[in-house]
NUTIGU-873860 format. One record per residue (C-alpha): x, y, z; residue in three letters. Coordinates in steps of 0.25 Angstrom, whole numbers. Example, Ala and Ser with C-alpha at 12.3 -4.5 7.8 and 13.67 -1.06 7.14 Angstrom:
! NUTIGU-873860
+-------+-------+-------+------+
|     u |     v |     w | type |
+-------+-------+-------+------+
|    49 |   -18 |    31 |  ALA |
|    55 |    -4 |    29 |  SER |
+-------+-------+-------+------+
END
This chain:
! NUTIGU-873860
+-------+-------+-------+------+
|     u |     v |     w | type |
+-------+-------+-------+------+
|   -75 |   116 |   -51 |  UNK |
|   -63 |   126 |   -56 |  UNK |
|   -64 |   119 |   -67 |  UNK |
|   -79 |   122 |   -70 |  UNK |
|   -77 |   136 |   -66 |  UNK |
|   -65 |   137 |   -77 |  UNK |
|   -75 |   130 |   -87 |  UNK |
|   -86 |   140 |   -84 |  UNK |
|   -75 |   152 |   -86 |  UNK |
|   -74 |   147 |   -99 |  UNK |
|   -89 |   147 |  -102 |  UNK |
|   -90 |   160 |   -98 |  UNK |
|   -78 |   166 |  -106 |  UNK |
|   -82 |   159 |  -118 |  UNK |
|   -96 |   163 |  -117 |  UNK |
|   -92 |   179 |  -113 |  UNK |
|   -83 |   177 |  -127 |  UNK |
|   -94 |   171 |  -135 |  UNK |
|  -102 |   182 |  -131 |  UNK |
|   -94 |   194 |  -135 |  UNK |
|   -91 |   188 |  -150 |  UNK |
|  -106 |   186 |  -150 |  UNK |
|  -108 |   200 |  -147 |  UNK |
|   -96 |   204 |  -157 |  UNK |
|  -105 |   196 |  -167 |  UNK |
|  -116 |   203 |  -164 |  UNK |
|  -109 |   218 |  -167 |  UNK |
|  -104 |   212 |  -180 |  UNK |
|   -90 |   212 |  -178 |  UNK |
|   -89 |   196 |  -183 |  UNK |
|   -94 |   191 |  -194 |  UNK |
|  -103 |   178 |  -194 |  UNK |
|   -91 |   167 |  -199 |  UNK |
|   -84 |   173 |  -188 |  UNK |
|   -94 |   171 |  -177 |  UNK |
|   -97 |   156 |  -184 |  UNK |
|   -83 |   152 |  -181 |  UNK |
|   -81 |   156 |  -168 |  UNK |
|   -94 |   150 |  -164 |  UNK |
|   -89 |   137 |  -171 |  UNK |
|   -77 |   138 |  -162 |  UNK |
|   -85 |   141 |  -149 |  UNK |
|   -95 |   128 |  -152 |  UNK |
|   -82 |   121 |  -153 |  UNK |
|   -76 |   126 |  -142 |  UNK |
|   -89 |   125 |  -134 |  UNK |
|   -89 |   108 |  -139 |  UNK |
|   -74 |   106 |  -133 |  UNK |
|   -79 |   112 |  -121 |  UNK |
|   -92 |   103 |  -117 |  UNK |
|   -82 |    93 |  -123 |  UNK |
|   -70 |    94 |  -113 |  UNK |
|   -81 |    97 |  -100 |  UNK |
|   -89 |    83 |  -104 |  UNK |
|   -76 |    78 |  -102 |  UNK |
|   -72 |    85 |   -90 |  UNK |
|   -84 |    81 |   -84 |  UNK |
|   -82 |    66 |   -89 |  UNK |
|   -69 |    67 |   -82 |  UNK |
|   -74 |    73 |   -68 |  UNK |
|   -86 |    62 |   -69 |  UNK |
|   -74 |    51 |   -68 |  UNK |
|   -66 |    56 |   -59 |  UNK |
|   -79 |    58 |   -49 |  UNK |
|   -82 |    44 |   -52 |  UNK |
|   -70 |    40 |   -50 |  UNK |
|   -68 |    48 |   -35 |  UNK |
|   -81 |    42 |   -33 |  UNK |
|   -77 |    27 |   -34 |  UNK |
|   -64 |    30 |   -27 |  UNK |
|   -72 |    37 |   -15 |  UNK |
|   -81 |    24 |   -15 |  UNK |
|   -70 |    15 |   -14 |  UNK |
|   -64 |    23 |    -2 |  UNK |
+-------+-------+-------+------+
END
């Protein structure tokens, strides 16, 4: 549960930071190569982030089936 809390604290922060060089964009103050790159970097990071919580969640799944077998055998 901490650990979804932390992840959506993250989200959030990202999304906050994503918003403000959007609005500095949108006054000029960047150019549009600029902006392309960072949004390349922010699909990349956003791609090793879905890819590290499937796994994370792969790994929950195993371990409930896992607790799941040993409560059956108990």
């Amino acid at each position: 549960m901490a650990a979804l809390k932390r992840e959506k604290h993250l989200i959030d922060k990202e999304e906050r930071e994503a918003a403000q060089k959007l609005a500095m964009m949108e006054m000029g103050l960047k150019d549009a190569s600029e902006f392309i790159r960072w949004q390349r970097e922010m699909e990349q990071k956003d791609d090793i982030e879905k890819t590290e919580h499937i796994i994370k969640k792969k790994i929950e799944m195993e371990l409930s089936r896992e607790q799941a077998i040993l409560a059956q055998k108990k």
